[in-house]
N, C-alpha and C positions, 0 to 999 in steps of 0.2 A: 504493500500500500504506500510506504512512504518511500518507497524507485518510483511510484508512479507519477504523485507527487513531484517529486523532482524534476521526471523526467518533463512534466507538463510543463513546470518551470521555467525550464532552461527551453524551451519551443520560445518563451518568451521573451529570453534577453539576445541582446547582439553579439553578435560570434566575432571571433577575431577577424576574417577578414570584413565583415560589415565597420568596426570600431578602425580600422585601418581604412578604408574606404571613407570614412567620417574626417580621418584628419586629412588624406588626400583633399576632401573639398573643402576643409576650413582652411587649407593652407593655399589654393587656388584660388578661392574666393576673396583670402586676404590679399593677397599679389595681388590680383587684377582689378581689386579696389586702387589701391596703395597708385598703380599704373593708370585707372582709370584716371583719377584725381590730378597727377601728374603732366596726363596730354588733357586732360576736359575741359583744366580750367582755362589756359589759354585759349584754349580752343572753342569754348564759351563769351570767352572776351572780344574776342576777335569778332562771332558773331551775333554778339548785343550792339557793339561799335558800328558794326558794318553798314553802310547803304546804302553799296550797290545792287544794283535790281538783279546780279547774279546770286544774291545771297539767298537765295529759295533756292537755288540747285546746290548750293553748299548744308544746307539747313536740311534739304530731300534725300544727300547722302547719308548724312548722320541717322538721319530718321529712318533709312531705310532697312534696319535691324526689326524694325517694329513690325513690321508688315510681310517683310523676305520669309519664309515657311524656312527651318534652320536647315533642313538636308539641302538649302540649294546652296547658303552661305558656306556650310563642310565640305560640300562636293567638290566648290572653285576653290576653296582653302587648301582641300586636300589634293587636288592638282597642283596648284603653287607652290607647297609643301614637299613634292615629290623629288628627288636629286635628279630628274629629269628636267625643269622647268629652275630657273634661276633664283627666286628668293630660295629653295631648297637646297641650290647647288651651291650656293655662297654661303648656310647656314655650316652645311657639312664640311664645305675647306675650311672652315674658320672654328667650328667646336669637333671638327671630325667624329660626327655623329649626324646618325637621320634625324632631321626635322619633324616628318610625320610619325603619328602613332607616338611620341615623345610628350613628357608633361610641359614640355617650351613651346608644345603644337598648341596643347588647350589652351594654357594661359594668353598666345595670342587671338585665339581664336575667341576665347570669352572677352576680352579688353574690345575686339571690332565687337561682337555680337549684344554685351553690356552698354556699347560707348550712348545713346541715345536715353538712357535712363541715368545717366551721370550729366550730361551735357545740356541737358532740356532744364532740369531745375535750375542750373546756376547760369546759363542764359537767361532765365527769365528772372530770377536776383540781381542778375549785373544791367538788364535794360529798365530794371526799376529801381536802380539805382543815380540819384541827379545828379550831372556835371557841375553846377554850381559847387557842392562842397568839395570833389577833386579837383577842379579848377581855383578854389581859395587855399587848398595845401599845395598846388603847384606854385601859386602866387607867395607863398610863404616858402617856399624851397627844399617841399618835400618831393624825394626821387620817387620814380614807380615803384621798388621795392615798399619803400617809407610809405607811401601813401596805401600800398594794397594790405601792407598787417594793421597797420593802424587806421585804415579806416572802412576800405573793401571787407577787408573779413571780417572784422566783429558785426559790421551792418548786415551782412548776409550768413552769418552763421548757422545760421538755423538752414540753410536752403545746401550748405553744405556736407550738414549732418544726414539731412534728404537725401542727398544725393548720394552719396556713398552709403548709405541703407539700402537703397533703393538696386546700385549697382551691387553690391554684397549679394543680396535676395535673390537679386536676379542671375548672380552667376552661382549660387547654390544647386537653384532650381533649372539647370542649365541640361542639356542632354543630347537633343541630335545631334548640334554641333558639336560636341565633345563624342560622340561615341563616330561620328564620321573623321574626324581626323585624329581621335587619340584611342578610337578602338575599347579593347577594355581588357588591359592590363593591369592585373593584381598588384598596388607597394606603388605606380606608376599612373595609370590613368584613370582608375576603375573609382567613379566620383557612387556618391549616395545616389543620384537619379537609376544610373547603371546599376547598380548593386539589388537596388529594388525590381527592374526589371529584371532581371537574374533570377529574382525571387517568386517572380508573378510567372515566367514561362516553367521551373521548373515547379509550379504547382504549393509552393510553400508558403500560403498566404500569413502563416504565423508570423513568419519574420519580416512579410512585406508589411504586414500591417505594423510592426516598431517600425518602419524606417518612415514609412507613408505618416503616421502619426506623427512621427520623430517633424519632420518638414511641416506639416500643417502648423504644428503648434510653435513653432521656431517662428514661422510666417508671421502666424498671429499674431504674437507679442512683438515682431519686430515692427508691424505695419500699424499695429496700434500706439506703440513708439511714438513711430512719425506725426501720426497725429496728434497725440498729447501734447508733442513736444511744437507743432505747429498751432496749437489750440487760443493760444496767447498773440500770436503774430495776427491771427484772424480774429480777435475778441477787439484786440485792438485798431484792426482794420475797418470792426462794423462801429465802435465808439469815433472813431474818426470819418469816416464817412456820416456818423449822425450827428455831429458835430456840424461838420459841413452842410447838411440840411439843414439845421436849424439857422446855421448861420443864414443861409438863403433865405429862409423863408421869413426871419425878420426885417431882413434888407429891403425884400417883395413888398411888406407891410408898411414897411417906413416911408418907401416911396410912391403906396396907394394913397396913405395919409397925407 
């Protein structure tokens, strides 16, 4: 009775290569934040700044992670990736190893297919952000670096927290593209999404249901997160906006009277 017990148990907890598959994606998911952040923000700035009427086809690239169905973005990755075709042929003279099916494949591959969930929030914090007060710390003889810690970031903090939750979540939950160019090797590629399908074709729902739960509720809390954490920025958004109504509406009155 109590092997049975046990054995029912242990159906229930994650086996070592599940728990090894969990750090493979916390440790992908952190890189390709860490990377995301790195190329997004300039690349945010550039297109809040921008206005030229080309900047819908710059803005359409970026976007086009959102909409692209991910075996088609793995399929052109995983050609590229090939030591046939050149970004592959140059990765291998230079680390002398294959590109594809490698965890340097995922992580580039989740940085393009994340880049749009990093890049869209702090676009839209840097175009609502007014030149007037970067223009008064230019005038005071603060450099780009000096004015973006001292006054960019703490303004848009919150839109950065966003963002990098938002890119994290999203390359958690990551999978064609990763199992098209990184395959699913065990200690190497084999992320939580993969693991679970693993689990669902060989009929083992016990364990799919820890890792499937495992995800939902990781989700949950992080995207509630977001919100709480944005809850105040929008409280304060609707006090100032009725602020600005009333203001109108007594200026209306003042000058019916």
């Amino acid at each position: 009775m109590g092997t049975f017990h046990l054995h029912r148990s242990t159906r229930y907890m994650m086996t070592n290569p599940d728990l090894l598959a969990l750090m493979i994606t916390f440790k992908l998911a952190t890189l390709t934040t860490i990377i995301l952040l790195l190329i997004g923000t300039p690349l945010a700035w550039y297109l809040a700044k921008m206005t030229s009427r080309i900047k819908v086809i710059f803005e359409a690239i970026v976007a086009l992670p959102l909409v692209l169905p991910p075996t088609v973005l793995g399929f052109y990755l995983l050609i590229a990736f090939s030591p046939q075709y050149l970004p592959g042929q140059l990765w291998q003279q230079l680390s002398g190893q294959q590109l594809a099916f490698s965890f340097s494949a995922i992580v580039m591959g989740s940085v393009l297919y994340s880049l749009p969930f990093v890049v869209q929030p702090l676009q839209k914090a840097f175009e609502q952000l007014g030149d007037p007060l970067l223009e008064a710390a230019t005038v005071l003889g603060a450099g780009p670096l000096d004015r973006f810690f001292t006054i960019v970031l703490p303004i848009t903090k919150t839109s950065f927290i966003t963002a990098a939750s938002l890119g994290f979540a999203h390359t958690v939950g990551e999978f064609g593209v990763i199992l098209m160019i990184g395959g699913n090797i065990p200690g190497e590629t084999r992320v939580l999404s993969i693991a679970l399908f693993d689990h669902v074709e060989a009929f083992d729902y016990a364990k799919a249901h820890i890792l499937a739960v495992s995800l939902l509720i990781g989700s949950m809390i992080l995207l509630a997160s977001i919100y709480l954490l944005n809850m105040p920025k929008r409280m304060g958004s609707n006090k100032i906006n009725a602020l600005a109504k009333r203001k109108s509406k007594t200026i209306t009155n003042s000058r019916r009277t």
